[in-house]
SELUM-830191 format. One record per residue: residue number from 1; residue in one letter; y, z, x of N, C-alpha, C in turn. Coordinates in steps of 0.1 Angstrom, whole numbers, plus 2048, in hexadecimal, padded with zeros to 3 digits. Last residue first. Layout:
// residues N
SITE  resi  resn  n.yy  n.zz  n.xx  ca.yy  ca.zz  ca.xx  c.yy  c.zz  c.xx
SITE   NUM     A     Y     Z     X      Y      Z      X     Y     Z     X
...
***
This chain:
// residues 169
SITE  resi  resn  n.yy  n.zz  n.xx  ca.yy  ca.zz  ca.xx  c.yy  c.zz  c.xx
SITE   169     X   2D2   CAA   4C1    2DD    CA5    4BE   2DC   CA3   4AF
SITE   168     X   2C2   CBB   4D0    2CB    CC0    4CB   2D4   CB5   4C2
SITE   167     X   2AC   CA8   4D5    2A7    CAE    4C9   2B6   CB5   4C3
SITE   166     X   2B5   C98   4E7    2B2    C92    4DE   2B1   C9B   4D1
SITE   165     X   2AF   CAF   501    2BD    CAC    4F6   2BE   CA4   4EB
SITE   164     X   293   CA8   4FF    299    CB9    4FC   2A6   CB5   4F3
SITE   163     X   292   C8C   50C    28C    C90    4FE   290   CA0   4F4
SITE   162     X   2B1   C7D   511    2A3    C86    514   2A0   C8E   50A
SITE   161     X   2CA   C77   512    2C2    C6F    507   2B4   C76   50C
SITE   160     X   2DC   C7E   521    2DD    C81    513   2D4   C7D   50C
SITE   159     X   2D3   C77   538    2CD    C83    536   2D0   C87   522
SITE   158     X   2DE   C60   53B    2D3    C61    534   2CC   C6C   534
SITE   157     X   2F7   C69   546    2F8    C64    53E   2ED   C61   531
SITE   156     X   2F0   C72   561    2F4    C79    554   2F7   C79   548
SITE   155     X   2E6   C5C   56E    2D9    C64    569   2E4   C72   55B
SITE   154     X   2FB   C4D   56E    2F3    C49    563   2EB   C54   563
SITE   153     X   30B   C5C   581    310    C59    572   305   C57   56E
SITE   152     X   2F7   C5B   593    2FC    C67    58E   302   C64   584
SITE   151     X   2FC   C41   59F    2ED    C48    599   2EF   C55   58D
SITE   150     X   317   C30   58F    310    C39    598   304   C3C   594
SITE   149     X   313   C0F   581    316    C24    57C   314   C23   58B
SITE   148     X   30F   BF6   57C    31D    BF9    581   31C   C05   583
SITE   147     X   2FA   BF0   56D    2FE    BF2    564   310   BF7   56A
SITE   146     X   2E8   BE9   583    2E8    BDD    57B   2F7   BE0   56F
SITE   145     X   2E5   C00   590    2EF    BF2    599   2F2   BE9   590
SITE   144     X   2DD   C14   57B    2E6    C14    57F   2F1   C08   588
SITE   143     X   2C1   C06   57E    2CA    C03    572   2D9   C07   576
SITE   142     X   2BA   C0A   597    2BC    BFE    590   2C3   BFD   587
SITE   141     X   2B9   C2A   590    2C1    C22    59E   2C5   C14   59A
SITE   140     X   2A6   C28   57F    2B2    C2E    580   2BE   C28   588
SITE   139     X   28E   C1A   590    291    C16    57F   2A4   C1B   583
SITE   138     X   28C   C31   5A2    291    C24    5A7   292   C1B   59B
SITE   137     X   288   C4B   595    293    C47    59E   295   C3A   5A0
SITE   136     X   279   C43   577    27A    C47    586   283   C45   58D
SITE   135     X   275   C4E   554    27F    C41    560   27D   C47   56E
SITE   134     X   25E   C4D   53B    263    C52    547   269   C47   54E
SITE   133     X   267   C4E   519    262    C49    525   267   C50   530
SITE   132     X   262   C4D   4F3    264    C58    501   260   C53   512
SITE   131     X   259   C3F   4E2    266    C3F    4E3   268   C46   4F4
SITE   130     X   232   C3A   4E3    23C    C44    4E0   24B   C3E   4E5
SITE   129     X   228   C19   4DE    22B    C25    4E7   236   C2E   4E2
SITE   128     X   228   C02   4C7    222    C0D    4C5   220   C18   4CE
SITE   127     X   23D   BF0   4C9    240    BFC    4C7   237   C05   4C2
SITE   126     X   249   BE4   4E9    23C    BF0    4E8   241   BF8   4DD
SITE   125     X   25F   BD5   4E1    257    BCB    4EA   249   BD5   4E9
SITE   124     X   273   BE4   4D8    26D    BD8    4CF   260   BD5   4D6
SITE   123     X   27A   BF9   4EE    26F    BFD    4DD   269   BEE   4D4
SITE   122     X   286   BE8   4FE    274    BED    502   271   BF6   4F5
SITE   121     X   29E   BDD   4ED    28F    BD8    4F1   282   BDB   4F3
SITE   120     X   2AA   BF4   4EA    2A3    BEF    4E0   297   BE7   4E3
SITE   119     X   2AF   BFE   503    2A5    C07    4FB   2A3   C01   4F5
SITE   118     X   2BB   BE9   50C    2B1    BE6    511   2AB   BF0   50B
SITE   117     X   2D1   BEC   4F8    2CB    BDD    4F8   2C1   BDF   501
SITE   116     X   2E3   C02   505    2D9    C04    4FB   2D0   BF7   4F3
SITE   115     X   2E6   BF7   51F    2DA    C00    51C   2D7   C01   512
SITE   114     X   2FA   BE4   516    2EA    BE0    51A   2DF   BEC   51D
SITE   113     X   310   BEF   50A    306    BEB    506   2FD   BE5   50A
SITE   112     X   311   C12   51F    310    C03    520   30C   BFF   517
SITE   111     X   327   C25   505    31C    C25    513   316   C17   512
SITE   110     X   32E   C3E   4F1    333    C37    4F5   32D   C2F   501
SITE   109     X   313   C43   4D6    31E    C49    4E5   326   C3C   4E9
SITE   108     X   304   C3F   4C1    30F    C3C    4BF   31B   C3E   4CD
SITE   107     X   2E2   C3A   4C5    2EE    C41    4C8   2F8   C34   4C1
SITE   106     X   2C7   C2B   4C2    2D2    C2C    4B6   2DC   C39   4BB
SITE   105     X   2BF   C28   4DA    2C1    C1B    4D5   2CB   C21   4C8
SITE   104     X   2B8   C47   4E1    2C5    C39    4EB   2C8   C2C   4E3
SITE   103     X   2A5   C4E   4D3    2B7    C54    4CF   2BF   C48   4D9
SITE   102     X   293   C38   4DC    295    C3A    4CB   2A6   C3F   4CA
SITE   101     X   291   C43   4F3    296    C36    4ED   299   C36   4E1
SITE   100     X   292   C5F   505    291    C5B    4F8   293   C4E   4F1
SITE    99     X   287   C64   524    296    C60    51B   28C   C5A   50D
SITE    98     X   285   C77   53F    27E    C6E    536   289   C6C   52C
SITE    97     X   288   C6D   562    296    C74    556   289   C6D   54C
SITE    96     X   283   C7C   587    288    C6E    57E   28A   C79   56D
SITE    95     X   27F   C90   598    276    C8F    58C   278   C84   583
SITE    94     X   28D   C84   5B1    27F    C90    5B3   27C   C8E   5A6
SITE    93     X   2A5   C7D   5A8    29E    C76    5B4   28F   C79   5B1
SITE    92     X   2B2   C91   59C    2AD    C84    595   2A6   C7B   59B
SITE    91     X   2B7   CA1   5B1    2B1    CA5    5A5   2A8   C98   59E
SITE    90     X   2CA   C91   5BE    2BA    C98    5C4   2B2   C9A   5B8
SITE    89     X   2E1   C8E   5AD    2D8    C80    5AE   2C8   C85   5B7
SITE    88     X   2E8   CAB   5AC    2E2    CA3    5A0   2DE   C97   5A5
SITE    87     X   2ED   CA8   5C9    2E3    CB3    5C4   2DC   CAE   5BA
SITE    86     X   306   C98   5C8    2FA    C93    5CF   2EE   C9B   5CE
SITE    85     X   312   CA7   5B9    310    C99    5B1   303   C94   5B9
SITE    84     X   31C   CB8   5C8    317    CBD    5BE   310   CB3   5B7
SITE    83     X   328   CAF   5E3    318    CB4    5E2   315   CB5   5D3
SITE    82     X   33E   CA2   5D1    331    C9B    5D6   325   C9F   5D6
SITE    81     X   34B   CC2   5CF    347    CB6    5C1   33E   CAC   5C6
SITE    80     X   351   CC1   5E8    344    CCD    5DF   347   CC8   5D8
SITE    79     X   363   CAD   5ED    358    CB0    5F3   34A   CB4   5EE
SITE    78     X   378   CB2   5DF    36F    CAC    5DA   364   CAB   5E0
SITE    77     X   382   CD1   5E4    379    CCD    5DD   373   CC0   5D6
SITE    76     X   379   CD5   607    37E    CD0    5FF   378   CC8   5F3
SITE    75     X   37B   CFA   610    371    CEB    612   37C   CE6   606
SITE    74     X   37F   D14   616    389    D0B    61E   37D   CFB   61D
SITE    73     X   381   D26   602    375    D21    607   376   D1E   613
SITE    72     X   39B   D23   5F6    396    D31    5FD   38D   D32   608
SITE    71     X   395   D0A   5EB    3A0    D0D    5F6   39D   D18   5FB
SITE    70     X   382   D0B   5D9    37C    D04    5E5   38D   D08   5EF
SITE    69     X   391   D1D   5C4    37F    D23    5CD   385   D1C   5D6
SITE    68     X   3A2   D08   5BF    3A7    D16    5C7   39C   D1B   5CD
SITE    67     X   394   CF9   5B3    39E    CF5    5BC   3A3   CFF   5C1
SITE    66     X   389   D04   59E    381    D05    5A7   387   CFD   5B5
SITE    65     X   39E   D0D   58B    397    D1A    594   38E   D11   5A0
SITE    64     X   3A4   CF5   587    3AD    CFB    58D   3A9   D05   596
SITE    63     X   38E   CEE   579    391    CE3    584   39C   CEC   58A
SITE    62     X   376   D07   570    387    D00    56D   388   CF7   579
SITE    61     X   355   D0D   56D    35E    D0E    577   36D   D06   573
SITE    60     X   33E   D14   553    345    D0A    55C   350   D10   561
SITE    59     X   326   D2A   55C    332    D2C    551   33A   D1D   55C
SITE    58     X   30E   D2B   566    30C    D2D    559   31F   D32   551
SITE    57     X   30B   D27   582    30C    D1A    576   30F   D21   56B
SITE    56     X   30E   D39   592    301    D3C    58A   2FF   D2A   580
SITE    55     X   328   D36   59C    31C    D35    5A2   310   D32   59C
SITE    54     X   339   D3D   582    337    D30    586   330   D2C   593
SITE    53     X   32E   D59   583    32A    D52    57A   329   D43   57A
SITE    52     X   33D   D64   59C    32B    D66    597   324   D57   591
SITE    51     X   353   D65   58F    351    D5D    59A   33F   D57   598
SITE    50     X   353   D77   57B    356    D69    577   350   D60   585
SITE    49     X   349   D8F   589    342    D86    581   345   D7D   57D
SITE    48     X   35F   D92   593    354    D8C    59F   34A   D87   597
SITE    47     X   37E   D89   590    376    D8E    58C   369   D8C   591
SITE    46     X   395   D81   5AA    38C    D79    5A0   386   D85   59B
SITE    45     X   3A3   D7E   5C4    3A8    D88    5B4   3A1   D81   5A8
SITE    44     X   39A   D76   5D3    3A0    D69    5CB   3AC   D74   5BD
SITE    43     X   38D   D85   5E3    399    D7F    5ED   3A3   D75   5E1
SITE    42     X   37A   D8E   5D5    386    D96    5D9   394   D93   5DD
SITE    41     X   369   D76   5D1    36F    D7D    5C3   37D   D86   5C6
SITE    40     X   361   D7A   5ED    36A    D6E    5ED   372   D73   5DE
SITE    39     X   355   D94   5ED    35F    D8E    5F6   363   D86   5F2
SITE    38     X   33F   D93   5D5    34C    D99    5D7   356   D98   5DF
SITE    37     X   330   D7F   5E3    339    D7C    5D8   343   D86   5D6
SITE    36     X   334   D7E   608    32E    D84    5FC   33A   D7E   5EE
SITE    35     X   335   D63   621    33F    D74    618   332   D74   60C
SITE    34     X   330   D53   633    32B    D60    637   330   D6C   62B
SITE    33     X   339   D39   630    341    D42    633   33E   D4E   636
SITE    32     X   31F   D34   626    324    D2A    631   32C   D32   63D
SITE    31     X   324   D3C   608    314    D44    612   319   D40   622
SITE    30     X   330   D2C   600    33B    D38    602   32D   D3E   60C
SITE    29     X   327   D13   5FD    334    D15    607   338   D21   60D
SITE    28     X   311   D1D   5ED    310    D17    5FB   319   D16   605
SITE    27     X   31F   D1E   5D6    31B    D2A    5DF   313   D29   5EF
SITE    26     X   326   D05   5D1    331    D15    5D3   329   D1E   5D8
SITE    25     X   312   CFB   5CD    31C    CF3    5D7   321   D05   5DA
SITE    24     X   308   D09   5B7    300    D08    5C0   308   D04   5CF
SITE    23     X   31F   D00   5A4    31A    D0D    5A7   312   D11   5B4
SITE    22     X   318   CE3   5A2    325    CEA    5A4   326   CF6   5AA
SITE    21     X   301   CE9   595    302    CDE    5A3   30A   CE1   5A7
SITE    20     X   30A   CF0   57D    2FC    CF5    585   2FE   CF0   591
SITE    19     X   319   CDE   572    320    CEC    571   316   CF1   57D
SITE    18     X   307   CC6   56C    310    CC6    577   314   CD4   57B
SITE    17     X   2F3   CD3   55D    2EE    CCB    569   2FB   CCD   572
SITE    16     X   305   CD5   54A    2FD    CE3    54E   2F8   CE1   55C
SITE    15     X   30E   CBA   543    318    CC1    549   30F   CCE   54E
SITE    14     X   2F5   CB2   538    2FA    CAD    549   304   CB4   548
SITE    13     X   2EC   CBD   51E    2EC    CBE    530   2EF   CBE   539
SITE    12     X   310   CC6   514    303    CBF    515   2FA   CC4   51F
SITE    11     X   31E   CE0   505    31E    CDD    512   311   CD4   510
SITE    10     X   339   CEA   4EF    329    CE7    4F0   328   CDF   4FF
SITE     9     X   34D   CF1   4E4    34E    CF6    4F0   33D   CF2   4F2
SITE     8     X   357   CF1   4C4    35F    CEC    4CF   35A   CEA   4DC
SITE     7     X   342   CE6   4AC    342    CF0    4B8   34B   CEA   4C5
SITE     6     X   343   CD9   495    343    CE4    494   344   CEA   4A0
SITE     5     X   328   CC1   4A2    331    CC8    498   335   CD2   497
SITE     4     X   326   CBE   4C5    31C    CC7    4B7   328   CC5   4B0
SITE     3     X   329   CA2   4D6    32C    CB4    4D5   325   CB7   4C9
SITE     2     X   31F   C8D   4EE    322    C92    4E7   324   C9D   4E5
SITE     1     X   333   C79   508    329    C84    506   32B   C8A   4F8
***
């Protein structure tokens, strides 16, 4: 995944995607348990806005802090790492990913060379359609058997290449 020059702590999509999924698992467990965020924030000696926060997505969660949430919880956390993965493949399921060919064919990332050998193609083969396509779940799906990923790896993977993040990079 890439990072911005200059910026230690830049978060792609798919990590916001994941951080988000993550969040949503956590409050599902703790809503399960019947506690309020301040109850569980209490029982952790957490700050409740930090807690809050890795609810909300909007601040990633530590593999340490969140091995302790899910003990508190009493779920295990790779468990709530699955729902979180299987949320992001819902996601992906329901609106599929548009992707940028143009940035997929001339990335430098680290990532199958046949994906980036099939953006080249479908720009050689149409190149008077825009770069920008839509993939449906089952394109997705496919490419993922063809390519060894999980669904979830790959749709993360080509979220880097959607037309928004295209622009950040």
């Amino acid at each position: 995944m890439s990072k911005k020059k200059g910026s230690k702590n830049t978060q792609t999509k798919a990590d916001t995607l994941i951080i988000r999924a993550i969040g949503e698992e956590l409050r599902r467990a703790r809503q399960e348990k019947g506690w309020s965020i301040r109850i569980l924030a209490g029982r952790m000696d957490m700050p409740v806005n930090t807690y809050a926060c890795y609810e909300l997505g909007t601040r990633a969660c530590p593999t340490h802090r969140l091995a302790e949430i899910c003990r508190t919880l009493g779920v295990k956390p790779g468990e709530l790492l699955d729902l979180a993965l299987q949320r992001i493949e819902t996601e992906l399921h329901a609106s599929g990913l548009s992707i940028d060919l143009d940035k997929l064919a001339a990335t430098d990332h680290d990532l199958p060379s046949m994906l980036r050998q099939w953006a080249k193609n479908h720009l050689a083969l149409a190149p008077d359609d825009s770069s920008v396509i839509q993939l449906n779940h089952e394109v997705i799906k496919e490419m993922a058997t063809l390519l060894g990923l999980t669904i979830p790896n790959l749709g993360n993977l080509l979220r880097e290449f959607s037309p928004e993040s295209a622009l950040r990079q």
